[in-house]
Predicted model as a PDB file, atoms N, CA, C, CB and O in Angstrom, pLDDT in the B-factor column:
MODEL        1                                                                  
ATOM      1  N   UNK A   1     109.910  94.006  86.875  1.00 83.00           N  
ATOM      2  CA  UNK A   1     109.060  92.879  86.576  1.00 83.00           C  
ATOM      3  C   UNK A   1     108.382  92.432  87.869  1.00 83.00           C  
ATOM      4  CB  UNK A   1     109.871  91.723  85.930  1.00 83.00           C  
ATOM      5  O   UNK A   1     109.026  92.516  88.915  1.00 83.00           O  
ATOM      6  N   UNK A   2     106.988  91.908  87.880  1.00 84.00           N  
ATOM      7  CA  UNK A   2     106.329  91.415  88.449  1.00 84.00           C  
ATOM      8  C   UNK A   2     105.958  90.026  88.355  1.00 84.00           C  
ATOM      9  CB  UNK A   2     105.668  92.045  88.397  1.00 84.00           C  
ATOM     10  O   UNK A   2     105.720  89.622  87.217  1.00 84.00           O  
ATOM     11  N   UNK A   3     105.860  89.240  89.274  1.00 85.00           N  
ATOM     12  CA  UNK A   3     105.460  88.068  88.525  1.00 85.00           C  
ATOM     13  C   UNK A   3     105.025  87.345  89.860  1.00 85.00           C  
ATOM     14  CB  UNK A   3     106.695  87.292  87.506  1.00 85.00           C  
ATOM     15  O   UNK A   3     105.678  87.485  90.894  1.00 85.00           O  
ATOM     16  N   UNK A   4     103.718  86.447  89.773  1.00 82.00           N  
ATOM     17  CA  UNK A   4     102.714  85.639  90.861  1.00 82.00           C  
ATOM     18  C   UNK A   4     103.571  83.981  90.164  1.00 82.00           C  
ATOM     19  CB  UNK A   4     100.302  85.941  90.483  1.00 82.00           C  
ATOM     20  O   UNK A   4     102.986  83.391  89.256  1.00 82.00           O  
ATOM     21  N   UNK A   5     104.639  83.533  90.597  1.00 84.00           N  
ATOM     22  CA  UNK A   5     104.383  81.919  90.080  1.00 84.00           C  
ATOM     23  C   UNK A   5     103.675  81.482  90.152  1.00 84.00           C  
ATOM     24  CB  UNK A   5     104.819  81.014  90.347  1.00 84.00           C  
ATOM     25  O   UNK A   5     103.280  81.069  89.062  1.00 84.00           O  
ATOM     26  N   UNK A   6     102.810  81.111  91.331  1.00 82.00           N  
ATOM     27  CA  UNK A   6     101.861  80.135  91.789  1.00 82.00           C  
ATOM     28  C   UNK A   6     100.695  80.158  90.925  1.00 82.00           C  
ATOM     29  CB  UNK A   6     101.466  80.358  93.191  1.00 82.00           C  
ATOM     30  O   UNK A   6      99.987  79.161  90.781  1.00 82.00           O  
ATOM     31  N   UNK A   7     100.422  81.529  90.207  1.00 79.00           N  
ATOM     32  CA  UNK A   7      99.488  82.041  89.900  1.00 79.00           C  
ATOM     33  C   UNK A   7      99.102  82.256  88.727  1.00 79.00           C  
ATOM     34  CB  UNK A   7      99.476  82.784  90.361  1.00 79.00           C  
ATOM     35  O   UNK A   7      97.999  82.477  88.229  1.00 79.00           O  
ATOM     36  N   UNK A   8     100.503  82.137  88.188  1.00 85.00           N  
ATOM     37  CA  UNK A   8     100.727  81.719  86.598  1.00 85.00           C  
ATOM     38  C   UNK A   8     100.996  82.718  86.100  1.00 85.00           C  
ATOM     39  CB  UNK A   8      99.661  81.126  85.769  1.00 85.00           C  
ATOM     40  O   UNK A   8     100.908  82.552  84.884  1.00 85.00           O  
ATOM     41  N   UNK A   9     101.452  84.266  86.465  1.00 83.00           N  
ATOM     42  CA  UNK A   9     100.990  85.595  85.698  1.00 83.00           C  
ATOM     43  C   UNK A   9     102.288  86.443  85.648  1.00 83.00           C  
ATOM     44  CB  UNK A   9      99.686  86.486  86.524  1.00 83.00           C  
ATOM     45  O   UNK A   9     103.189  85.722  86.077  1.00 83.00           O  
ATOM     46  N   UNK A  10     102.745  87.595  85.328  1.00 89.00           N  
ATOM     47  CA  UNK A  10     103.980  88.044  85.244  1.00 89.00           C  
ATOM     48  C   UNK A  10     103.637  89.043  84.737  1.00 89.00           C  
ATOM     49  CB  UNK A  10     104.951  87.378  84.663  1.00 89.00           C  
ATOM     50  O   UNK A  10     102.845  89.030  83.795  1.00 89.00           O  
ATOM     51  N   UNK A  11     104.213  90.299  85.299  1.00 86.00           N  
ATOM     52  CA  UNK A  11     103.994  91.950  84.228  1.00 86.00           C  
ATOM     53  C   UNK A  11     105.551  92.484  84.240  1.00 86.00           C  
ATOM     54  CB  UNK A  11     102.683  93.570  85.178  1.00 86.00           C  
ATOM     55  O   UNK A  11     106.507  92.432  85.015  1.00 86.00           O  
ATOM     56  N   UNK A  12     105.372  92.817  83.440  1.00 89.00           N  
ATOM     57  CA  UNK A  12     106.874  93.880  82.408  1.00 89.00           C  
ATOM     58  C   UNK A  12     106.769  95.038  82.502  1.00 89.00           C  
ATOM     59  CB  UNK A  12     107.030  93.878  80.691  1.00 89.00           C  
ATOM     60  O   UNK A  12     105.819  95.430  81.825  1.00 89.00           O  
ATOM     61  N   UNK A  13     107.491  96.149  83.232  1.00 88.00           N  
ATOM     62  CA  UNK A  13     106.910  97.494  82.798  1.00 88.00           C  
ATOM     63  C   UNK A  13     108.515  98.104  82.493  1.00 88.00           C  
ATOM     64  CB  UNK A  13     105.798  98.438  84.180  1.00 88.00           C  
ATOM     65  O   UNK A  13     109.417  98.126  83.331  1.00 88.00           O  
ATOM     66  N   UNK A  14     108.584  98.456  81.450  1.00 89.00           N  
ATOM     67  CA  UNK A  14     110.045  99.451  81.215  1.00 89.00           C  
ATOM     68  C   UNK A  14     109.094 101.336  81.476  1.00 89.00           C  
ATOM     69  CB  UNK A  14     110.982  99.090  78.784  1.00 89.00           C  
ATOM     70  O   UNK A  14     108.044 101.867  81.112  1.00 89.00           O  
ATOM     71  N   UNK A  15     110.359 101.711  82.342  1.00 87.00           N  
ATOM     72  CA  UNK A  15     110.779 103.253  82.559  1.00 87.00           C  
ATOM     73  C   UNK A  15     111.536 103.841  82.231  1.00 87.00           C  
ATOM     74  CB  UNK A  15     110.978 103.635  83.397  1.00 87.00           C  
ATOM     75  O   UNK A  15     112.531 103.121  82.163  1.00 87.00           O  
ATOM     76  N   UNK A  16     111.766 104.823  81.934  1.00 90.00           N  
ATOM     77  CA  UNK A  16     113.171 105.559  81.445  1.00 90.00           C  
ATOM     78  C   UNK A  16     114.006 105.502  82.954  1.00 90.00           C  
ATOM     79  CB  UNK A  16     112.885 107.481  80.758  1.00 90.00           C  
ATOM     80  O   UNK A  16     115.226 105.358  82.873  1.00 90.00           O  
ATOM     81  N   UNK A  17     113.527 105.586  84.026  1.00 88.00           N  
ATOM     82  CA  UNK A  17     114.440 105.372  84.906  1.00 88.00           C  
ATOM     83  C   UNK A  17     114.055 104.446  86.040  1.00 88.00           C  
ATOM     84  CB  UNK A  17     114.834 106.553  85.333  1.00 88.00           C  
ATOM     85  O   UNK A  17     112.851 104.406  86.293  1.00 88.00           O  
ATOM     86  N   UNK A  18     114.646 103.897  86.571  1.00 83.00           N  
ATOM     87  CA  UNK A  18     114.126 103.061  87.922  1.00 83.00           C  
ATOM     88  C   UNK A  18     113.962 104.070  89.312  1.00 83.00           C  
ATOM     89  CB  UNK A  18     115.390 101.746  88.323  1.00 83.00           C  
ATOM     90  O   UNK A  18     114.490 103.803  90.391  1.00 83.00           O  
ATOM     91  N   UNK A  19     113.276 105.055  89.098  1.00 88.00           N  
ATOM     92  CA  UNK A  19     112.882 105.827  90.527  1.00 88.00           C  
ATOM     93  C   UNK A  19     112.454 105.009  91.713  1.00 88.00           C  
ATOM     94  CB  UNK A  19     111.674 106.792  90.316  1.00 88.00           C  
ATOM     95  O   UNK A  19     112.359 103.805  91.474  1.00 88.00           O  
ATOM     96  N   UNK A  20     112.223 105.327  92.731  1.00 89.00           N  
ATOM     97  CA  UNK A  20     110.923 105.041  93.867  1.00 89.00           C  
ATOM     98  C   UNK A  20     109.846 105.427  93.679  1.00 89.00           C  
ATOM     99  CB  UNK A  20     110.990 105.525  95.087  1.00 89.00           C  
ATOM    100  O   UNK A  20     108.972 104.781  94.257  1.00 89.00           O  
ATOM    101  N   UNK A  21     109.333 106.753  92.720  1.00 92.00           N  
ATOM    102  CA  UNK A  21     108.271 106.714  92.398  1.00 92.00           C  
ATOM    103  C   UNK A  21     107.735 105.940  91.700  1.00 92.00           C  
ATOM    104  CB  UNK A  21     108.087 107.441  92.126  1.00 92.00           C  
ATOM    105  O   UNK A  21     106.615 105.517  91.986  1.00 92.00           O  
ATOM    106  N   UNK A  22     108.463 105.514  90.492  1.00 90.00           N  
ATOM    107  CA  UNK A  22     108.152 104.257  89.411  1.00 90.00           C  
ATOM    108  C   UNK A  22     108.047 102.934  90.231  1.00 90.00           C  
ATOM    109  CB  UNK A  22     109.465 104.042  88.191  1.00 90.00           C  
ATOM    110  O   UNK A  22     107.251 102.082  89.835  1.00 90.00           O  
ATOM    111  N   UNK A  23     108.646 102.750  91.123  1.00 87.00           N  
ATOM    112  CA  UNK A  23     108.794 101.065  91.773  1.00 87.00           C  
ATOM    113  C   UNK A  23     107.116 101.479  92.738  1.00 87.00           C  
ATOM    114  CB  UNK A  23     110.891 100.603  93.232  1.00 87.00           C  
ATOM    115  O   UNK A  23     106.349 100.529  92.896  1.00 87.00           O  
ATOM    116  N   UNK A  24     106.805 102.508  93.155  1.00 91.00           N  
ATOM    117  CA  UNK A  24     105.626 102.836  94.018  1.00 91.00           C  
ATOM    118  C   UNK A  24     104.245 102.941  93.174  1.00 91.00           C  
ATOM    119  CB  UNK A  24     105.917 104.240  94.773  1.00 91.00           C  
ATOM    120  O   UNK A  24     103.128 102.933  93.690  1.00 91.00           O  
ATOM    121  N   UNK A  25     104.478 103.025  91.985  1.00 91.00           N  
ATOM    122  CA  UNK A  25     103.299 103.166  90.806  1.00 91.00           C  
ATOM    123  C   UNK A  25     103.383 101.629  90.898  1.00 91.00           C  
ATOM    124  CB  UNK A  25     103.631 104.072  89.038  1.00 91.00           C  
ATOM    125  O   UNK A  25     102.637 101.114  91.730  1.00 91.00           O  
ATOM    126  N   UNK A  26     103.834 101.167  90.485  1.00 88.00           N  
ATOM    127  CA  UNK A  26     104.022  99.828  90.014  1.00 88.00           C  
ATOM    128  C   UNK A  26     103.250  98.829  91.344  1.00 88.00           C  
ATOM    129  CB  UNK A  26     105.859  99.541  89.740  1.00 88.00           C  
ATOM    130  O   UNK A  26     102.334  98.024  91.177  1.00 88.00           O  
ATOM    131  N   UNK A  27     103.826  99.118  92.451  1.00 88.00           N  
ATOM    132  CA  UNK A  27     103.116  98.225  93.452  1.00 88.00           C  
ATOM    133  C   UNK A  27     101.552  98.786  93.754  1.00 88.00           C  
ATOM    134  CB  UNK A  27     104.044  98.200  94.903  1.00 88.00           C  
ATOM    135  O   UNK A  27     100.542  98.105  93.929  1.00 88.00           O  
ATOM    136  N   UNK A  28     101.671 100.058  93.756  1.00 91.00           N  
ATOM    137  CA  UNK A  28     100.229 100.126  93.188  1.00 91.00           C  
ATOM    138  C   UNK A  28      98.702 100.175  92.617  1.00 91.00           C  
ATOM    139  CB  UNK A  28     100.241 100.111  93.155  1.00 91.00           C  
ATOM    140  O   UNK A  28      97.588 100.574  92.957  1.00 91.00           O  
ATOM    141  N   UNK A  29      99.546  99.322  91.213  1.00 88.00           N  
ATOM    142  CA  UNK A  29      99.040  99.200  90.181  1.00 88.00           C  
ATOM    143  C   UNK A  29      98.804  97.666  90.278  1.00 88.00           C  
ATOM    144  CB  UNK A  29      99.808  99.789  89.106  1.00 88.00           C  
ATOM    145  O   UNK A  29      97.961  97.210  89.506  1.00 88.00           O  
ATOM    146  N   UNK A  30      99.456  96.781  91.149  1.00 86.00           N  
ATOM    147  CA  UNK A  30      99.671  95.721  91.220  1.00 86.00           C  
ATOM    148  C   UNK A  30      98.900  95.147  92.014  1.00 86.00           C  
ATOM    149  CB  UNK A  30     100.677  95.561  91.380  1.00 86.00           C  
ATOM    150  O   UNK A  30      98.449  94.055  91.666  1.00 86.00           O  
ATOM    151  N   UNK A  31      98.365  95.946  93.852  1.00 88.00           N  
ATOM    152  CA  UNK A  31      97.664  95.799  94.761  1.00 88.00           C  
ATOM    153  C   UNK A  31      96.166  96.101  94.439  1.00 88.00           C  
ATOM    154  CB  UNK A  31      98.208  96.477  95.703  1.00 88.00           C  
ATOM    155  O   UNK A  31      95.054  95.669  94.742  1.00 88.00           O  
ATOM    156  N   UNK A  32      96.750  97.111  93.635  1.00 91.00           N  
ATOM    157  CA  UNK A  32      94.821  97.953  93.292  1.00 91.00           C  
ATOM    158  C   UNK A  32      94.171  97.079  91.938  1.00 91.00           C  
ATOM    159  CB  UNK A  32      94.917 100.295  92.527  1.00 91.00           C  
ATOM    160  O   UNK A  32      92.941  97.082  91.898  1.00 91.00           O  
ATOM    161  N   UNK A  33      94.742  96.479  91.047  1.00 88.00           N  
ATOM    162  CA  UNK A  33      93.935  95.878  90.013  1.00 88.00           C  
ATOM    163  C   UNK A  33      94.679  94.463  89.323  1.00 88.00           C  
ATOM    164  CB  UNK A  33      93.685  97.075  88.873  1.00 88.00           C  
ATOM    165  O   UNK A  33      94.049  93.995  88.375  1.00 88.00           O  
ATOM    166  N   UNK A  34      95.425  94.041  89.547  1.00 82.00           N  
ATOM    167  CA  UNK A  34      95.805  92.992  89.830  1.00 82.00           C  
ATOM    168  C   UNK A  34      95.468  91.798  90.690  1.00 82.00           C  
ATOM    169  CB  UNK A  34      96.533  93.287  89.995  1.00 82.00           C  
ATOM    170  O   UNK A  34      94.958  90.769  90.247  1.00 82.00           O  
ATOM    171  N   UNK A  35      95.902  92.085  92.390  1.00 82.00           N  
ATOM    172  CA  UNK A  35      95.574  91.383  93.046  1.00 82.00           C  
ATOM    173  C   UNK A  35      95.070  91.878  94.377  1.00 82.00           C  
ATOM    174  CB  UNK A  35      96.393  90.654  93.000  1.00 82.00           C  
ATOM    175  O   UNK A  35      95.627  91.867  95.475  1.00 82.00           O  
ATOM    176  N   UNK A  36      94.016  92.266  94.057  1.00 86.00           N  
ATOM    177  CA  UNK A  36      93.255  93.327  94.916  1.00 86.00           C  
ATOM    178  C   UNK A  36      92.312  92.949  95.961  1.00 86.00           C  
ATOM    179  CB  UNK A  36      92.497  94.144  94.089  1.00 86.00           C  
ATOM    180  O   UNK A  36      91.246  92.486  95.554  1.00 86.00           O  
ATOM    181  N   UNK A  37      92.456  93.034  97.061  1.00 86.00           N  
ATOM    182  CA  UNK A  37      92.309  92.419  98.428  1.00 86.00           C  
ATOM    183  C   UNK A  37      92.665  91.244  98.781  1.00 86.00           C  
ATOM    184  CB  UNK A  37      91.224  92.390  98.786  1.00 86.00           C  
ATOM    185  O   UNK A  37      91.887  90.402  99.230  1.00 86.00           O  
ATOM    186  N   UNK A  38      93.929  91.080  98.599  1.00 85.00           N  
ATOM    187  CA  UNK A  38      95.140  89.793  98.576  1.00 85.00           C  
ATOM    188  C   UNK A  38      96.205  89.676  99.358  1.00 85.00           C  
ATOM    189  CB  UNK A  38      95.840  89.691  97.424  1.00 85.00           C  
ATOM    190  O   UNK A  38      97.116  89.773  98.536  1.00 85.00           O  
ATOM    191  N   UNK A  39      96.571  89.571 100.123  1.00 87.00           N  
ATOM    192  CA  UNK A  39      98.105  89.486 101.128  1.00 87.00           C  
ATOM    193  C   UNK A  39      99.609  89.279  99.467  1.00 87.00           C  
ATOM    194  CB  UNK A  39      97.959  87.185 102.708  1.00 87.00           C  
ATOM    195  O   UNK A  39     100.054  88.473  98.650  1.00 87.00           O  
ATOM    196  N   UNK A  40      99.732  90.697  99.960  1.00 85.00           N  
ATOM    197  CA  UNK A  40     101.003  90.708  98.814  1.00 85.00           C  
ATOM    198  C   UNK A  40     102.788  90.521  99.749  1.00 85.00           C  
ATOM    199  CB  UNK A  40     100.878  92.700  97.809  1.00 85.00           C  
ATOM    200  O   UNK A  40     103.243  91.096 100.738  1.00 85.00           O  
ATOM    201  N   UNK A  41     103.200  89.749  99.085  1.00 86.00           N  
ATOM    202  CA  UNK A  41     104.808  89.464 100.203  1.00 86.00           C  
ATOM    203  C   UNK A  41     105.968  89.449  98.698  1.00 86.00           C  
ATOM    204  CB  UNK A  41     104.834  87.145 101.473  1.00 86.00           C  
ATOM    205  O   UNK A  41     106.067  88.545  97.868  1.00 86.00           O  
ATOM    206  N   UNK A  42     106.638  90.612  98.738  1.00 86.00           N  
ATOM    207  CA  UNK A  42     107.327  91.172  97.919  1.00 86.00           C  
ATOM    208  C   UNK A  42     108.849  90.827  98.217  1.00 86.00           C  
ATOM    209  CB  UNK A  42     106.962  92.521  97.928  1.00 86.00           C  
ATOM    210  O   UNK A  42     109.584  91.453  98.980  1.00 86.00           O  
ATOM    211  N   UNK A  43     109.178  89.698  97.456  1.00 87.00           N  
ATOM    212  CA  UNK A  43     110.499  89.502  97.168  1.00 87.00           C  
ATOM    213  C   UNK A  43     111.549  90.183  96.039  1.00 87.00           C  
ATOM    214  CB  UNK A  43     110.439  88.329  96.971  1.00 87.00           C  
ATOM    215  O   UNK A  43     111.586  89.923  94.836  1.00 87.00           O  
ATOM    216  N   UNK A  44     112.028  90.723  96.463  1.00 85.00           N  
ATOM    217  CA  UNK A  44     112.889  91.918  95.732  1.00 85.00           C  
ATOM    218  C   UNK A  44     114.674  91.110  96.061  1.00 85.00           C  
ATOM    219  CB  UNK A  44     112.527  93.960  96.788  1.00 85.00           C  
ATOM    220  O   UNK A  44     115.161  90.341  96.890  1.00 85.00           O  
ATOM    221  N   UNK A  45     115.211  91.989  94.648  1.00 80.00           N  
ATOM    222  CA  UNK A  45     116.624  91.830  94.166  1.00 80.00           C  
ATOM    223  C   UNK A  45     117.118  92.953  94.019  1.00 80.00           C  
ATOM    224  CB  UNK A  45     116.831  91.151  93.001  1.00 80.00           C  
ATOM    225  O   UNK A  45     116.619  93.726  93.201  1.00 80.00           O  
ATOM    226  N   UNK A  46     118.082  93.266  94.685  1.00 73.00           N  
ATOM    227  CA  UNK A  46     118.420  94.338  95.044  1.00 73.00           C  
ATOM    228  C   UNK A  46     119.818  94.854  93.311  1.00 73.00           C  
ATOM    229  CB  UNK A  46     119.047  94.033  96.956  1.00 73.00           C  
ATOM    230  O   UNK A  46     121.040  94.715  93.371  1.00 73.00           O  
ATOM    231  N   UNK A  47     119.181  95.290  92.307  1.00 68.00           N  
ATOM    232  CA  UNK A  47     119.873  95.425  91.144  1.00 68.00           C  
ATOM    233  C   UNK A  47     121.000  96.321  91.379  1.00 68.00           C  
ATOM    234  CB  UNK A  47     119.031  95.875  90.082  1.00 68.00           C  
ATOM    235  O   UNK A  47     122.109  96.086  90.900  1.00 68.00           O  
ATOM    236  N   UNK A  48     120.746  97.362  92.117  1.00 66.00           N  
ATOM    237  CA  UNK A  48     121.956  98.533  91.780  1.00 66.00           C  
ATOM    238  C   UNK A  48     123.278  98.157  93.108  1.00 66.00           C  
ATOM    239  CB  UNK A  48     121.095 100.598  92.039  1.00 66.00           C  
ATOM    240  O   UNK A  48     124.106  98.893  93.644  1.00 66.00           O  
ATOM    241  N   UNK A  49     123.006  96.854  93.253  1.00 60.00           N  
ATOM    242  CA  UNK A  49     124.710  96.608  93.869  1.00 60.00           C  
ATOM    243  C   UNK A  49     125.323  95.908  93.044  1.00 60.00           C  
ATOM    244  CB  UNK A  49     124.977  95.808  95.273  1.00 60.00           C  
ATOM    245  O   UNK A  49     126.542  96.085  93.049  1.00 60.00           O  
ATOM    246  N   UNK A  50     124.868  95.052  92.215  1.00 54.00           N  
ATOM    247  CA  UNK A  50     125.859  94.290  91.231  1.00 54.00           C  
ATOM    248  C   UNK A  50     126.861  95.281  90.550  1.00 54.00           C  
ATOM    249  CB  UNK A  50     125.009  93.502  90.024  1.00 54.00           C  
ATOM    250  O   UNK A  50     127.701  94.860  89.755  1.00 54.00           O  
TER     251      UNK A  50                                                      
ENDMDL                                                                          
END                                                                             
């Protein structure tokens, strides 16, 4: 999941798996048509230690 609070907006994408390629599409997809020529600062949760 993606999501801008400030900004009001949020994207969902399910994969069959959580790769680095999939997390690298995704940012992306996110920089290039989303929020595109924007200072992006990526707060991440690190899922696969729980």
């Amino acid at each position: 999941m993606v999501r801008a609070p400030l900004a009001g907006w949020r994207r969902v994408e399910v994969t069959g798996r959580r790769t680095k390629l999939d997390f690298a599409h995704l940012l992306r997809d996110m920089a290039d048509v989303h929020v595109p020529g924007r200072k992006i600062v990526p707060v991440m949760d690190n899922l696969n230690t729980h």
